[in-house]
N, C-alpha and C positions, 0 to 999 in steps of 0.2 A: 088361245089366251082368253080368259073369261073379261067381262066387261068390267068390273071394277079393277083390273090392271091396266087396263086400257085411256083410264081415267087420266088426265095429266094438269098437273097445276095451271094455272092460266098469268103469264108476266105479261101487264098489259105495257112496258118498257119495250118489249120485244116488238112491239106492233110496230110496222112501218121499218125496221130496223134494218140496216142493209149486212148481209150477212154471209161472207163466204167461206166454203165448207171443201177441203182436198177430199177428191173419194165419196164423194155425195151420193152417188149415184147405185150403191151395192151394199149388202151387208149393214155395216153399221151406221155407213155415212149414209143410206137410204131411208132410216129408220130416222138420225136426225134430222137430213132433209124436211121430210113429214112432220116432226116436231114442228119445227120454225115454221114452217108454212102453215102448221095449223094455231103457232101464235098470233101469225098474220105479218110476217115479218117477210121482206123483199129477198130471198134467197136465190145466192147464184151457186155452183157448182163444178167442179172440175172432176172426170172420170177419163179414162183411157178408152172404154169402149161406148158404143154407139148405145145409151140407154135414153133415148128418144118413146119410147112406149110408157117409160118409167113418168116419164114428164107430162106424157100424157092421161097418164091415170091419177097422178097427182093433182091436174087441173080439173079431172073431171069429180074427184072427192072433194077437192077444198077448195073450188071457184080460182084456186092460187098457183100460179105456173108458174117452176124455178126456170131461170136460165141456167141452161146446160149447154159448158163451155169443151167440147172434146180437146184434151189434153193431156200428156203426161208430163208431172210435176218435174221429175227431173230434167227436162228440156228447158232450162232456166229464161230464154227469151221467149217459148210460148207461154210460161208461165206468167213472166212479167203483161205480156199482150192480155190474157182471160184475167188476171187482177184490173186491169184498165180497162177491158170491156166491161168486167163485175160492177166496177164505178160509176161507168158511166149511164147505165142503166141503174142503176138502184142508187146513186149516191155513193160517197166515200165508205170503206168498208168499217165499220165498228165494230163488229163480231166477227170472228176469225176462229176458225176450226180447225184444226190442222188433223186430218182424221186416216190419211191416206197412209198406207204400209205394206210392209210386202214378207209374210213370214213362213216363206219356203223354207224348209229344212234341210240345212246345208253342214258335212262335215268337215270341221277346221282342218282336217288335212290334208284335204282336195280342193278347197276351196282356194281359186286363183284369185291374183288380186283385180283380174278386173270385175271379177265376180262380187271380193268385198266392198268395191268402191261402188257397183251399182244398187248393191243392196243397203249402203249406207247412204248414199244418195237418194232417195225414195225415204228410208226409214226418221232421216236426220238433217240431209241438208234439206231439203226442201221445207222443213220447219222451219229453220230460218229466213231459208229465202222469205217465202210466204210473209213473215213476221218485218221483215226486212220491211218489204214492202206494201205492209199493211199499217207500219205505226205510224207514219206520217201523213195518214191520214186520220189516222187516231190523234194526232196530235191537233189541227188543222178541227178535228171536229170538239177538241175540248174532251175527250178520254175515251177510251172502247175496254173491250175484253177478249183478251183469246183465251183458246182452251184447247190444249196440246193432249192429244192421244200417246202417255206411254202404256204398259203394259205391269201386271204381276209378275209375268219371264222373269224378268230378271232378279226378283223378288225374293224370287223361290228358288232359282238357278239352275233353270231349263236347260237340256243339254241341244247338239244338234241345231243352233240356230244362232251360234256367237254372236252375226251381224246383228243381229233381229235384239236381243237382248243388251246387248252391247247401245247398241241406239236409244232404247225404250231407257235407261239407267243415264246417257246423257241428255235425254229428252226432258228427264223430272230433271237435271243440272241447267239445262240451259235455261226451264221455266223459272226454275228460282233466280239464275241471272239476271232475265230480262222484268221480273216482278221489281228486281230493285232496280232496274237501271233506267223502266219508264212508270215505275208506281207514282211521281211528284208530278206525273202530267196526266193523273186521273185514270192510265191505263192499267189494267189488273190482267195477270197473266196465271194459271193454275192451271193441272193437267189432272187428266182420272186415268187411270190405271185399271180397264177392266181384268175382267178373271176370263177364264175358259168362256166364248161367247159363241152360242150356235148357230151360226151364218152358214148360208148353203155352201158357200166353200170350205168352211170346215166338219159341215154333215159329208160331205161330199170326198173330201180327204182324208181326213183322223178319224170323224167320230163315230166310229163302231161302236156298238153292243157293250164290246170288253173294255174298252176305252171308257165308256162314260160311266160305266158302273163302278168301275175302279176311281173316277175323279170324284164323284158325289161327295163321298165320305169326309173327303178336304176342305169342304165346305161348313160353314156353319148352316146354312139355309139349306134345305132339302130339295131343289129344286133347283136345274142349269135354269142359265142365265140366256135370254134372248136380246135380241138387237136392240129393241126398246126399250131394255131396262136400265139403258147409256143415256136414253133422252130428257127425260129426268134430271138424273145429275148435271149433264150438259145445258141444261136448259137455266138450269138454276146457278152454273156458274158464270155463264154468259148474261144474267139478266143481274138490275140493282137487287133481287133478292140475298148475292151474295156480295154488297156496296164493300163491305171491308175485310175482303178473303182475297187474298192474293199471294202467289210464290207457295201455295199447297199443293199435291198429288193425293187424291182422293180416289182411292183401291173401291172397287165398283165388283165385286170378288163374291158377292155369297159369305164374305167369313173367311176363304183361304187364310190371307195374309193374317191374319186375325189367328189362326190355330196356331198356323208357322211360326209366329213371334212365342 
């Protein structure tokens, strides 16, 4: 990545801001991690595996160590527990990331149901949950902002991963729900929708040679999309930069959905 990509707007809103993030700790939610931390904002985190190294390279680049709470989001009473420890170190949560998902490739014929309910558990309830118990403290602080992770999947009508898309399509539904149902108490709710993102676990499983040659072309931009190029938008929907944007999905795509339409 060359240095003026690298560049990122500065929310001086964001400073001091307590901010929890599903998934923080890999891929995309690693990339936003470093965002918020390098706004100066009090970030806590929830990851399944032990990224304890990751925490520590983060402190030694930006003076600023996220808490990293090990947890998986579908375990609804540890999740309640790492939201209440999130608080009680940084303060009530105002920023709320809901970033965490799981888009294994599964085919609807074979797919049992405890399979779809673990994969919609992870993809969808835990948005809520999270949201559940994050707005009263939004409320309590006089307004916050979350910013829900759906996807272009479902967009474009990915095949091979029902759950996964099926989720990301109620995920932009439930953000428009809750934009209207806590927007009068100053809380704004918006989702992005990235495109194809090159995360080690997607270098690692799809994205071959032939694979990425064949997606380019979909794109408006001539260039795949890295984990940082989510921070940005995230950053700016989470902050008063976007004071009156609420209940929107904002496609983070290169242009896909943009040819598609």
């Amino acid at each position: 990545m060359d240095e003026t990509r690298k560049k990122t707007a500065v929310h001086p809103d964001l400073r001091g801001a307590s901010v929890f993030i599903t998934g923080g700790g890999a891929g995309i939610g690693a990339a936003l991690t470093e965002a918020f931390l390098q706004q100066g904002a009090k970030v806590a985190f929830v990851q399944r595996s032990d990224v304890s190294v990751f925490c520590d390279r983060m402190e030694t680049r930006h003076g600023n160590r996220p808490l990293f709470i090990r947890c998986d989001v579908t375990d609804e009473p540890a999740l309640r527990a790492a939201m209440a420890k999130a608080a009680r170190a940084h303060g009530p949560i105002t920023v709320l990331i809901n970033n965490a998902a799981n888009d294994t490739r599964h085919d609807t014929l074979t797919t049992s149901s405890a399979e779809w309910d673990a994969l919609i558990a992870v993809n969808l309830k835990s948005y809520f949950l999270t949201t559940q118990i994050a707005v009263p403290m939004m409320q309590a602080a006089g307004g916050g902002a979350i910013v829900n992770f759906s996807s272009i999947s479902y967009m474009v009508g990915m095949g091979e991963m029902t759950a996964y898309t099926t989720a990301n399509g109620a995920i932009t539904a439930m953000t428009r729900g809750h934009a209207r149902e806590f927007g009068g108490e100053g809380i704004r709710v918006n989702a992005v929708a990235p495109g194809w993102v090159l995360t080690e676990r997607q270098l690692r499983l799809w994205a071959d040679e032939e694979a990425l040659a064949a997606f380019l072309p979909k794109q408006c931009l001539g260039r795949h999309l890295e984990p940082m190029d989510l921070a940005g938008p995230v950053l700016f929907l989470a902050s008063e930069a976007s004071a009156m944007i609420t209940g929107q999905c904002l496609a983070v795509d290169g242009g896909v959905v943009t040819v598609a339409a």
